[in-house]
LUMDREN-974652 format. One record per residue (C-alpha): x, y, z; residue number from 1; residue in three letters; chain. Coordinates in pm, whole numbers. Layout:
N
(pt (X Y Z) NUM 'ALA' 'A')
...
END
This chain:
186
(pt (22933 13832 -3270) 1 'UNK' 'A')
(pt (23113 14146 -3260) 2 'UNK' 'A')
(pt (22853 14375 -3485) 3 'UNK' 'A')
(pt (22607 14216 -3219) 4 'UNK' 'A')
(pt (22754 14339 -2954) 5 'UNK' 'A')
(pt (22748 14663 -3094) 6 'UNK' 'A')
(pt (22423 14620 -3160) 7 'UNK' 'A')
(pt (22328 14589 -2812) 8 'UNK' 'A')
(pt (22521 14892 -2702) 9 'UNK' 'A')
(pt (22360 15082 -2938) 10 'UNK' 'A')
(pt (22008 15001 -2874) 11 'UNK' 'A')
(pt (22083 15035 -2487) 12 'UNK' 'A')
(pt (22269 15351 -2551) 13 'UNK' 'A')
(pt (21935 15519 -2740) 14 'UNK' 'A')
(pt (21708 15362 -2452) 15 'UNK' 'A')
(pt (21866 15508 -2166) 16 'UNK' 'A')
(pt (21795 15841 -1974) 17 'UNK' 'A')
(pt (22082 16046 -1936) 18 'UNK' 'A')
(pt (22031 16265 -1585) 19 'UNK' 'A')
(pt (22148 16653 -1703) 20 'UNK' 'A')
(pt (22051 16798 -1383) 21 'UNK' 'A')
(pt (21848 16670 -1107) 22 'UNK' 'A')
(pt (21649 16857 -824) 23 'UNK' 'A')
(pt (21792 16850 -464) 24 'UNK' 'A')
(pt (21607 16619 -236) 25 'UNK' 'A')
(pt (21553 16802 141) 26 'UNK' 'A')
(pt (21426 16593 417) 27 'UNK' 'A')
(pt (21296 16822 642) 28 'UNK' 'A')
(pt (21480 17169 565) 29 'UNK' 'A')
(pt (21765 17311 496) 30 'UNK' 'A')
(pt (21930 17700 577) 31 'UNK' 'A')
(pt (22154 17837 290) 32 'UNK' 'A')
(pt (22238 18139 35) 33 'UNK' 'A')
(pt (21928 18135 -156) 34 'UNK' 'A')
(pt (22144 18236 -486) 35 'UNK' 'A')
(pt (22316 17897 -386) 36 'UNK' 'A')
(pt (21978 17720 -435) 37 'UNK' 'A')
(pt (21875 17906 -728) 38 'UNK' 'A')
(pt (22007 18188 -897) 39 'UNK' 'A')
(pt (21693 18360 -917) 40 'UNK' 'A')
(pt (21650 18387 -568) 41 'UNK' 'A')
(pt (21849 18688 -329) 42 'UNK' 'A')
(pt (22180 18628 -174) 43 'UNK' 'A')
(pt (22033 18605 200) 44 'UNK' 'A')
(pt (22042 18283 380) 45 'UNK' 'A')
(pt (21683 18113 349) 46 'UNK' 'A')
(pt (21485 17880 530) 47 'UNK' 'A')
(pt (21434 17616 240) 48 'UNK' 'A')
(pt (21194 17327 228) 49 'UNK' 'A')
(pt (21011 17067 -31) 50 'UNK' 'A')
(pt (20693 17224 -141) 51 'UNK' 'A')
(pt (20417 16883 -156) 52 'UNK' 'A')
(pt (20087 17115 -266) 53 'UNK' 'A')
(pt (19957 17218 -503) 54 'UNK' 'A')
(pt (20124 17592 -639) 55 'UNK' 'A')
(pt (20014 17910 -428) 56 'UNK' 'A')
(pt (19854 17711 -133) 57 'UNK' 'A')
(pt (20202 17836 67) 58 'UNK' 'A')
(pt (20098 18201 -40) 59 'UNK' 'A')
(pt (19704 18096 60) 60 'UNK' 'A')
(pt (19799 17943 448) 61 'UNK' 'A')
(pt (20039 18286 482) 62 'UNK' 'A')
(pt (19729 18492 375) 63 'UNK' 'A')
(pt (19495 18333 614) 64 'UNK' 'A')
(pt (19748 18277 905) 65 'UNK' 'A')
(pt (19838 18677 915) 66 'UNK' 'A')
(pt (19496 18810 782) 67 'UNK' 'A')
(pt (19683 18930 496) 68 'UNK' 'A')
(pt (19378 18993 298) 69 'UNK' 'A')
(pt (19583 18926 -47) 70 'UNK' 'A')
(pt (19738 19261 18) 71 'UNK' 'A')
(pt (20153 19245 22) 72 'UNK' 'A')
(pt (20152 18888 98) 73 'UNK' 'A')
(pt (20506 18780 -61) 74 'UNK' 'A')
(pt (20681 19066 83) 75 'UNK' 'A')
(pt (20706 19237 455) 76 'UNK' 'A')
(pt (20481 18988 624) 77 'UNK' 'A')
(pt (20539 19076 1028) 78 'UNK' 'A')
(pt (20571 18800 1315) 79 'UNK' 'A')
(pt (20644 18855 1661) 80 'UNK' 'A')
(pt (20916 18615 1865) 81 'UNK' 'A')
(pt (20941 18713 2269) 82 'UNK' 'A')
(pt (20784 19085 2248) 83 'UNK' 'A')
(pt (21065 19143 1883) 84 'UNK' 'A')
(pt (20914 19226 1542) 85 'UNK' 'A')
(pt (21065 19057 1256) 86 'UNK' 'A')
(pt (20935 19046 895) 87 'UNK' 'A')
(pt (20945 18724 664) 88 'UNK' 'A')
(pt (20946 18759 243) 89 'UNK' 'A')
(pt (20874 18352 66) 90 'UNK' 'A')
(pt (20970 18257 -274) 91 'UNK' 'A')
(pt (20764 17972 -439) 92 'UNK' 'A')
(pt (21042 17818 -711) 93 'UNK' 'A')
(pt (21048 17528 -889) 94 'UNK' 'A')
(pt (21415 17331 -1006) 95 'UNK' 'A')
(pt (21318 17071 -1270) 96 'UNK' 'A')
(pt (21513 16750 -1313) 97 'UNK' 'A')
(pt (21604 16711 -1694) 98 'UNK' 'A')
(pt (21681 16382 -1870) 99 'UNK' 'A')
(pt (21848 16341 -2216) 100 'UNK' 'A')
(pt (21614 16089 -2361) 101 'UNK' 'A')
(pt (21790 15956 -2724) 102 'UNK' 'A')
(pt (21563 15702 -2812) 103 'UNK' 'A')
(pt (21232 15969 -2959) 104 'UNK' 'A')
(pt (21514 16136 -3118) 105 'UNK' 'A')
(pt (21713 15895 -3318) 106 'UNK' 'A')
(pt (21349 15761 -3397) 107 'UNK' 'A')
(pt (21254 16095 -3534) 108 'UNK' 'A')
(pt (21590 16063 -3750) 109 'UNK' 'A')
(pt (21550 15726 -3857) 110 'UNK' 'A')
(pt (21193 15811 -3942) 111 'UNK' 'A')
(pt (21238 16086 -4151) 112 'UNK' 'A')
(pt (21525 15966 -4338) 113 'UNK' 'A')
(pt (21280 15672 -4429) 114 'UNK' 'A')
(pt (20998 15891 -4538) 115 'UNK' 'A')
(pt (21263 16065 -4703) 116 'UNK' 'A')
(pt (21154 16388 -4542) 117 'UNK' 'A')
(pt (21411 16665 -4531) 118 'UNK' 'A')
(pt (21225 16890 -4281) 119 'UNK' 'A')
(pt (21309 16697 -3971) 120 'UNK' 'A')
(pt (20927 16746 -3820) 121 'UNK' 'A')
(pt (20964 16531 -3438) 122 'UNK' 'A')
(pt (20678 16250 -3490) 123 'UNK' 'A')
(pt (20753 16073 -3182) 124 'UNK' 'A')
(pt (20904 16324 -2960) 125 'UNK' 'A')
(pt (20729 16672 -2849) 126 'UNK' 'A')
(pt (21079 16841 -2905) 127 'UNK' 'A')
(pt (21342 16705 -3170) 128 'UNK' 'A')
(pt (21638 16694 -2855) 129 'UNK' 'A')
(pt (21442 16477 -2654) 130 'UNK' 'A')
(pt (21441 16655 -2348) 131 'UNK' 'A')
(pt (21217 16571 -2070) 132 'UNK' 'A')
(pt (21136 16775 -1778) 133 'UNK' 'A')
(pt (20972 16774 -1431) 134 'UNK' 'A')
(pt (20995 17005 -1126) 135 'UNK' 'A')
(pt (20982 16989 -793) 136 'UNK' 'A')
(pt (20889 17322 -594) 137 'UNK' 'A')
(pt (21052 17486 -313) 138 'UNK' 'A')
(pt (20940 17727 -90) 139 'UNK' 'A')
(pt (21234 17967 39) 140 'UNK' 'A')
(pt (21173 18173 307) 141 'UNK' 'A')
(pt (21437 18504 413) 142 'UNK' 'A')
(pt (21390 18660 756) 143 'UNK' 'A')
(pt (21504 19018 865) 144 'UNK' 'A')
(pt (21435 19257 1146) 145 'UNK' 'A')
(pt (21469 19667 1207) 146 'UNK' 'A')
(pt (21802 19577 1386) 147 'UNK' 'A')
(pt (21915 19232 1176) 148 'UNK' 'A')
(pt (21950 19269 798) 149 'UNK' 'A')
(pt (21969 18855 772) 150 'UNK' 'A')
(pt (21823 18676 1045) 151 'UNK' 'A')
(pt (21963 18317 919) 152 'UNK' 'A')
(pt (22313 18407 903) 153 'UNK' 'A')
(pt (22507 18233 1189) 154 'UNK' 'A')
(pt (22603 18561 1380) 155 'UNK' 'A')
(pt (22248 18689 1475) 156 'UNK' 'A')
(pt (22153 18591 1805) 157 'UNK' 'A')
(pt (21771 18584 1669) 158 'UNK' 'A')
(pt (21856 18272 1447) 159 'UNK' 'A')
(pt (21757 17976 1714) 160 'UNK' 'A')
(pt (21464 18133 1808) 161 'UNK' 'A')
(pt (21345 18224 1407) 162 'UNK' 'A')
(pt (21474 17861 1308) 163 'UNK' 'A')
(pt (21227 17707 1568) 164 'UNK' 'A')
(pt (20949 17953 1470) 165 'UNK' 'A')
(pt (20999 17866 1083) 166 'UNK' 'A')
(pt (20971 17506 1147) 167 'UNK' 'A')
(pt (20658 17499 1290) 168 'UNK' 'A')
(pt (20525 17772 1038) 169 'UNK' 'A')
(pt (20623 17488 777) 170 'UNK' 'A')
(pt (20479 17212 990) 171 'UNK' 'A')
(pt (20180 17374 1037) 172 'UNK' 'A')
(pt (20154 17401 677) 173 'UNK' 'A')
(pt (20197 17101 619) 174 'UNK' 'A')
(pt (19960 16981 834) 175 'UNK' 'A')
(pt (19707 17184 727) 176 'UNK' 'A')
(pt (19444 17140 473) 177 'UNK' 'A')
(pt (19185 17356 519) 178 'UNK' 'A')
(pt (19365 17738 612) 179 'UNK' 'A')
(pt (19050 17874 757) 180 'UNK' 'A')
(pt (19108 17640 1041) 181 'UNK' 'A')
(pt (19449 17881 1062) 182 'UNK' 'A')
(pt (19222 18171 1160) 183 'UNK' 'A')
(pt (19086 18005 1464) 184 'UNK' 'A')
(pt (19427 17866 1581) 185 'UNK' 'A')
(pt (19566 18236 1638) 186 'UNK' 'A')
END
């Protein structure tokens, strides 16, 4: 009884997913340090939301919206709020959840101790720790003015107004499918 018991834990143990890191979940948005987020990102407050699309479509719907023309379309990108300039930069990043998955691995083991292999090739895993991976993307967004270094922070008195402005830019993307339709909006 008892060696089946340990059985069971065993086989359980090498059939589970262990979560190593998994990707924040954001409803609608959320405004934080963006090194907080990610580490690759500055240490500004950003606007921060779930990227659904496909990868550059974000950097396609800014292109068309401002007439961009793919020229210095990540960085300096100018919007106007009550008569004020401001300038927006966006960061398309990805955070991948990663699982611990034993079971390919002590396969791989058992495998190659029966072939009586001493290279330990993976045959039933692509990597021989049994990691697997997949992201979820993020599009950050930091706004500034000539006058406001950071205009998320909670001090400016531009942040309510560049809040409200960066939710619809998001909605809008959202929304969208076709960006052309962008042009004739504006």
């Amino acid at each position: 009884m008892r060696r089946a018991c340990i059985f069971l834990v065993f086989v359980f143990l090498i059939q589970s997913c262990i979560p190593l890191r998994v990707a924040p979940k954001i409803d609608d948005y959320n405004v934080g340090k963006g090194k907080n987020f990610k580490r690759s990102l500055p240490e500004r407050e950003m606007f921060i939301f779930e990227d659904p699309k496909e990868a550059y479509m974000f950097y396609d719907c800014v292109d068309m919206k401002y007439g961009l023309n793919n020229d210095n379309v990540y960085d300096d990108i100018p919007f106007e709020i009550d008569d004020k300039q401001y300038f927006f930069s966006f960061y398309e990043t990805e955070i991948q959840d990663k699982y611990l998955n034993l079971f390919p691995f002590v396969a791989d083991i058992s495998l190659n101790a029966a072939l009586d292999n001493d290279d330990m090739e993976p045959i039933l895993s692509d990597k021989a720790e049994g990691v697997r991976r997949n992201g979820n993307w993020y599009i950050a967004i930091e706004v500034y003015s000539d006058t406001e270094k950071d205009c998320l922070t909670i001090n400016p008195l531009s942040r309510k107004v560049v809040l409200e402005y960066l939710r619809d830019l998001k909605n809008e993307y959202l929304a969208t499918h076709n960006y052309n339709e962008l042009i004739f909006k504006n």
